[in-house]
C-alpha positions, -999 to +999 in steps of 0.1 A: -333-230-632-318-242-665-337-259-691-328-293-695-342-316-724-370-339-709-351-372-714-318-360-703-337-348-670-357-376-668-323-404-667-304-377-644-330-381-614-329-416-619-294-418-615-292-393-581-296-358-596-266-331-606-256-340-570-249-375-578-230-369-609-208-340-597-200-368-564-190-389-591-168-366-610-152-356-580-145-395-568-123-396-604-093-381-593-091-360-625-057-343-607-038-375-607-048-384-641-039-352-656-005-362-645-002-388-664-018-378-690+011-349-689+038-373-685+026-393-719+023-362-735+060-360-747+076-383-770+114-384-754+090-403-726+071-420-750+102-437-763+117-441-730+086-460-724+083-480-761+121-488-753+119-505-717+088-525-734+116-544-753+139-548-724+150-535-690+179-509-701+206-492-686+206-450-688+238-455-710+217-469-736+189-449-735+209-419-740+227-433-768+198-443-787+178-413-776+205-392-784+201-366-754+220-348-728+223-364-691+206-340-678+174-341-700+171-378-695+175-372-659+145-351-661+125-373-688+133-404-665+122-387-629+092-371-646+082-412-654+093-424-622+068-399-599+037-409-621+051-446-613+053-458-649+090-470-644+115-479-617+151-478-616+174-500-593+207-495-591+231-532-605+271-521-592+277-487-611+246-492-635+209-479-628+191-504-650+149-487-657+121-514-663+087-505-668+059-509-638+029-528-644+014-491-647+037-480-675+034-515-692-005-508-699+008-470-713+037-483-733+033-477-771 
């Protein structure tokens, strides 16, 4: 058995045991917040996210000020969309992007 110190024990059995704690750590969902942990971790998004915290925008403008390929923003924008930190709807020939209330609370 490993040696624990007496008053780290002593509040551990008070609180259910290693047991208890390793239930809790379990009921986290550490996969899903890994994710979106990931999908903050690169600043394309990040701006993508600080951008639609203005306004609602259009993927014509975010590739103009972002200054990237269709194809990356494609991939920047779907990335968001899975974690559910935006949404896009589609206005005539325009998909317009808007923040969730998820992404709102992650927005720079």
């Amino acid at each position: 058995m490993m040696e624990i110190p007496d008053e780290i024990e002593e509040e551990l059995e008070e609180r259910g045991g290693l047991t208890k704690l390793l239930e809790k750590l379990n009921n986290l969902d550490i996969e899903r917040k890994s994710k979106v942990h990931k999908a903050l971790s690169n600043q394309v998004r990040l701006k993508i996210l600080a951008l639609l915290k203005e306004q609602d925008l259009c993927v014509c403008v975010l590739k103009e000020i972002l200054d990237i390929k269709d194809s990356k923003l494609s991939y920047h924008l779907s990335v968001l969309k899975e974690e559910d930190l935006i949404v896009g709807e589609r206005d005539a020939n325009f998909m317009i992007y808007r923040l969730t209330e998820k992404g709102d609370k992650f927005a720079p």
